[in-house]
N, C-alpha and C positions, 0 to 999 in steps of 0.2 A: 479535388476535394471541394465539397459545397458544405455540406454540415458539420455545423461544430458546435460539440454539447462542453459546459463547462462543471467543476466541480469542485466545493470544497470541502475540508472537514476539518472539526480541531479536536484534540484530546487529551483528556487528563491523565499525566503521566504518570501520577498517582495508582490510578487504575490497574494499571501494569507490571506494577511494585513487587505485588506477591507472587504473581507466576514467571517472573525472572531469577527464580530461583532452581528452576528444571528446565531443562529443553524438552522432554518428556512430558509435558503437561498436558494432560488433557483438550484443553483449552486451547491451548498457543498450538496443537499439531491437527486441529479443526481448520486454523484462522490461516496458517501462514505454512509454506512448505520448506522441506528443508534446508535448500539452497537459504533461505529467510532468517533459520533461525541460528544454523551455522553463522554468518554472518552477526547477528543480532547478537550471539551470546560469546563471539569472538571479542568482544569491548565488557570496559567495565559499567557501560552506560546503556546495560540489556533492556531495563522500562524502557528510554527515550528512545531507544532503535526499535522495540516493539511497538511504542505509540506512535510514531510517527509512521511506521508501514501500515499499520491498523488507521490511521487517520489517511494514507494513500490509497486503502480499498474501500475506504469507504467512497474518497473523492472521484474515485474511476466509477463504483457505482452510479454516481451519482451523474455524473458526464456523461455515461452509457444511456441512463433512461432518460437524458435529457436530450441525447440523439432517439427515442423510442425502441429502443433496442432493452432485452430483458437482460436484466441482473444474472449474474454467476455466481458460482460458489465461491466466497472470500481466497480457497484456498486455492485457486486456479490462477488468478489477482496474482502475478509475481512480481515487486519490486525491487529490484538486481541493481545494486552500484556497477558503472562501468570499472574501468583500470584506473580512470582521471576521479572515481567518488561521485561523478553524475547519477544521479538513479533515472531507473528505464522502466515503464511499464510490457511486463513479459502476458500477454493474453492470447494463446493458441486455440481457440477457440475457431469451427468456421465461420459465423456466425459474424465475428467479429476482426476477420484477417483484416480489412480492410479498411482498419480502423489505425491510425497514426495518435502516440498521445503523447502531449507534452507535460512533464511535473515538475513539480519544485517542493522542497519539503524544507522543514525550520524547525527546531523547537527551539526550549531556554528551559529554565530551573524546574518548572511546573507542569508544561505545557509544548502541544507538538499540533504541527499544521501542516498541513497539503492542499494544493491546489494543482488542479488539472486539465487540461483542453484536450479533447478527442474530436477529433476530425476524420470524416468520414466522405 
């Protein structure tokens, strides 16, 4: 591994509020797939499990192009808790096999964060 692009993003859980009311939302079946929202809408904290996965494609974006590698479709982007609650970035991509990423995600009452290192 020699390169290593990093990423962050923060977002308003706010944001996320109204379309936590459908798994079927337009919106949320663009961004996130369904392993994602199964997951997401399995808790009563659907915003903050949406914001913060939404804040983890944005931060793999952003690590991607900071390796100069091009952007994907948000929905391709899969962030998967392990068994132990670890989240994993899922990117089957060729493009990008060869890409190793480390994440951490956080929110609190308002607000959800990610950060990311992709090494390549």
């Amino acid at each position: 591994m020699g390169a290593v692009g990093i990423g962050v993003d923060i977002e308003d859980i706010e944001r996320f509020a109204k379309n936590s009311k459908d798994i079927n939302d337009p919106f949320l079946k663009k961004i996130f797939s369904d392993n994602e929202l199964s997951y997401c809408f399995a808790s009563e904290a659907v915003a903050s499990r949406l914001a913060v996965r939404y804040a983890a494609k944005e931060a793999v974006t952003k690590a991607l192009c900071s390796l100069g590698l091009p952007p994907t479709e948000y929905r391709l982007i899969e962030i998967i808790n392990d068994k132990n609650g670890c989240p994993h970035v899922i990117l089957n991509k060729t493009e990008y096999k060869k890409c190793i990423f480390h994440i951490t995600l956080s929110h609190c009452e308002d607000k959800a964060i990610a950060f990311v290192i992709a090494m390549r």
